[in-house]
C-alpha positions, 0 to 999 in steps of 0.5 A: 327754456321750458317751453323749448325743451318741450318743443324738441321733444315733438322730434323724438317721436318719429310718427309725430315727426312725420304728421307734423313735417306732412303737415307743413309740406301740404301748406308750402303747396297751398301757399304756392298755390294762392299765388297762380292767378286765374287767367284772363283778369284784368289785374290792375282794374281789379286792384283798384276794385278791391281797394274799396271798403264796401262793394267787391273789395269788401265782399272779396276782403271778408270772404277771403278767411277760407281762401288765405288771400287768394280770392281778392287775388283771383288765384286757382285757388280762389275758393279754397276750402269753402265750396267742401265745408258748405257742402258738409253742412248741407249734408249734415243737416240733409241727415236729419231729414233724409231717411236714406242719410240717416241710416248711413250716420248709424252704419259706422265706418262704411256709412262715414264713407258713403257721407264722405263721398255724396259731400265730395259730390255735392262740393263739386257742383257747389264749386261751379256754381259759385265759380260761375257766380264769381265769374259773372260778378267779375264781368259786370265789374268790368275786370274781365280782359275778354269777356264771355263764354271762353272766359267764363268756361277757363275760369269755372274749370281753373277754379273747380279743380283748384277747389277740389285739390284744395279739398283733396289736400285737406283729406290728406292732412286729416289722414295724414298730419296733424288736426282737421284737414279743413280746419288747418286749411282755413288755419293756414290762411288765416296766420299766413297774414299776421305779419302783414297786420303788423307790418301795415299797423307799423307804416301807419303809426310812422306815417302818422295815420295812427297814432302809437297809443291806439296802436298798443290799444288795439295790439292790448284787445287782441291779446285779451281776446286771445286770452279769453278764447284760451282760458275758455276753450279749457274749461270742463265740467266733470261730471262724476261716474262710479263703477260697481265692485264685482267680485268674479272668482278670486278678484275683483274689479270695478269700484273706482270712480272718474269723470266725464269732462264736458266742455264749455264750449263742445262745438269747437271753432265749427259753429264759427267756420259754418256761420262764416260759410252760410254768410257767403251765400247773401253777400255773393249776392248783395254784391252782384245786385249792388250795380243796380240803383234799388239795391245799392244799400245790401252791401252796407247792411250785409257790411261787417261792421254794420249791426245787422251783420253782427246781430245776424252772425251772432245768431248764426253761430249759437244755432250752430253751436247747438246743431254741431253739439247734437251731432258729436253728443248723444246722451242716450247712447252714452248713458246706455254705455255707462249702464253696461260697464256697470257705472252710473252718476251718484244721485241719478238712476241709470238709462234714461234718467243718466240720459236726461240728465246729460242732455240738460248738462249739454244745453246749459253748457252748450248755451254758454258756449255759443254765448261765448262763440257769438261774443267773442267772434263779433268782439274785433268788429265792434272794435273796429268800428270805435277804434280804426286800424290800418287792416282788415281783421275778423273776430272769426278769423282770430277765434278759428286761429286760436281754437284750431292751434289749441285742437292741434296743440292738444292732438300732438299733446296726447302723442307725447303723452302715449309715447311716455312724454309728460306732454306738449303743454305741460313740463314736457320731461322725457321719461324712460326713452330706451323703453320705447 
């Protein structure tokens, strides 16, 4: 009942209301759109391609994360949100190296603008490319009705625009709705395909391909994975900061203390999504070099289950976990910032000392934290390789689940909150409505 009454409070909110219903209007168009089929495929011969576990149906099957479904469909909307993340990346780690870019990330909101359209850009022609790619992998499968330049040119443009309006409805989300536009995109496509996991899990325990024992087993993993993605995405580290009493005139300010909470795991669910999006780029090409005799083996070794693909995943998501960490914290501008509101850390000399400190805070924080990431995100692979079930699931999938609803659970949270409600999460008690 409690958790009732604090969902009905999201509605006394008008803003709130509004974020949360323009939210769900853009995933009713996104889901509309992963069912238009690109044309000129040969649907049946691709049904039969992508029942294989390994080759395009496994590619196809694991890359569909970003795409909610749609790309083993073939759909419009076959590249999802993919092409606008790998193009934030490849910016973002351009900032450090390009001067140009560098001074626009220190131009605050005009230098966001300007990174913000070149990622627009740059996510345009990665589009084609990998339409053109996937347009050329299709053909050499033989699930092409018409094969050639009419073809390739249909389905390059389909897909592009279905991209970039993919990519469009994500800005609006963020400007508009609720949490990250991008991350609720990929959040969208991820949920949308629970109830086929349960429902596939059941007609194999009736069929007697599973048994019901290891169907509860595995129904038991993933609520214990869920657990641990919740329990750690809420843990912090406060650290401690006293402010000076200053006596101006007849008062006196300052003199209190607080904290700043870091958390276990600072990054968020980004080092998973960018990862999962560099991984993209060798099984593409494992998968067209997969029709040549010499190179059958790439998409056994680049397979999910496989050791390699876990290792390499797992290394991946603890660079990007420190990479992302070192863009959203910067320990020497939060230290100066402390310093000129008269604060400082008891026991540690304010400016550069605070700085070092934070930064040594960060690293030690941030290495649980991309343990935690790595681990948690390979756990459901490992799973699956001593425990068969009847789909095809990803750690990364379920751990960009949880820690986007967390995101969005936490922003609508502080709405409640600003507006005089005790919160989302909590006991979630009106307090004084007629005074808003």
């Amino acid at each position: 009942m409690v958790l009732l009454k604090n969902f009905v409070n999201i509605f006394y909110v008008s803003e709130l209301r509004k974020k949360i219903l323009f939210t769900l209007g853009v995933f009713i168009i996104y889901r509309f759109g992963i069912h238009i089929p690109a044309v000129g495929i040969d649907l049946n011969a691709l049904k039969a391609a992508m029942s294989s576990a390994t080759g395009l149906g496994g590619l196809l099957g694991y890359l569909d994360l970003f795409s909610g479904g749609s790309l083993h469909l073939c759909t419009i909307f076959a590249l999802g949100i993919s092409p606008y993340i790998t193009a934030s990346i490849m910016m973002q780690l351009l900032g450090f190296t390009v001067p140009y870019l560098e001074q626009l990330l220190k131009e605050g909101e005009y230098g966001r603008k300007k990174i913000n359209q070149y990622t627009r850009y740059l996510a345009f022609f990665i589009s084609i490319m990998q339409s053109f790619s996937f347009a050329l992998i299709l053909e050499s499968w033989h699930l092409v009705l018409n094969p050639g330049f009419g073809f390739r040119f249909t389905f390059v443009l389909s897909l592009t625009v279905g991209s970039m309006f993919v990519m469009w409805l994500g800005e609006q989300i963020t400007q508009y709705g609720i949490g990250n536009g991008s991350s609720m995109i990929i959040f969208a496509g991820i949920v949308a395909n629970f109830p086929s996991y349960f429902l596939h899990t059941i007609y194999a325990v009736q069929e007697g391909n599973m048994s019901l024992v290891a169907a509860i087993l595995v129904l038991a993993i993933f609520i214990f994975i869920t657990a641990c993605i919740v329990f750690l995405e809420k843990g912090v580290r406060k650290i401690p900061v006293q402010y000076a009493r200053r006596i101006i005139g007849n008062r006196v300010y300052g003199g209190q203390s607080t904290f700043i909470p870091f958390k276990i795991n600072p990054a968020g669910v980004m080092p998973v999504i960018f990862a999962q999006s560099v991984l993209q780029i060798p099984m593409f090409l494992s998968s067209a070099l997969s029709k040549y005799s010499a190179f059958k083996w790439l998409p056994d070794l680049l397979s999910h289950t496989s050791l390699f693909h876990m290792v390499l995943m797992f290394l991946l998501i603890v660079f990007f976990s420190f990479f992302y960490t070192a863009l959203q914290f910067n320990p020497d501008e939060l230290a100066d910032n402390i310093k000129k509101s008269g604060g400082f850390l008891p026991g540690i000399r304010p400016g550069r000392k605070t700085a070092e400190f934070f930064n040594y805070i960060l690293t030690r924080i941030g290495f649980v934290g991309a343990l935690y990431l790595g681990v948690l995100a390979i756990s459901p692979d490992v799973v699956k390789v001593f425990l068969e079930y009847p789909f095809s699931f990803y750690g990364t999938s379920l751990l960009i689940a949880v820690g986007v609803g967390l995101e969005a659970a936490s922003q609508i949270e502080s709405y409640l909150i600003e507006h005089r409600y005790e919160g989302f999460l909590s006991s979630g008690r009106l307090k004084d409505r007629s005074a808003r």
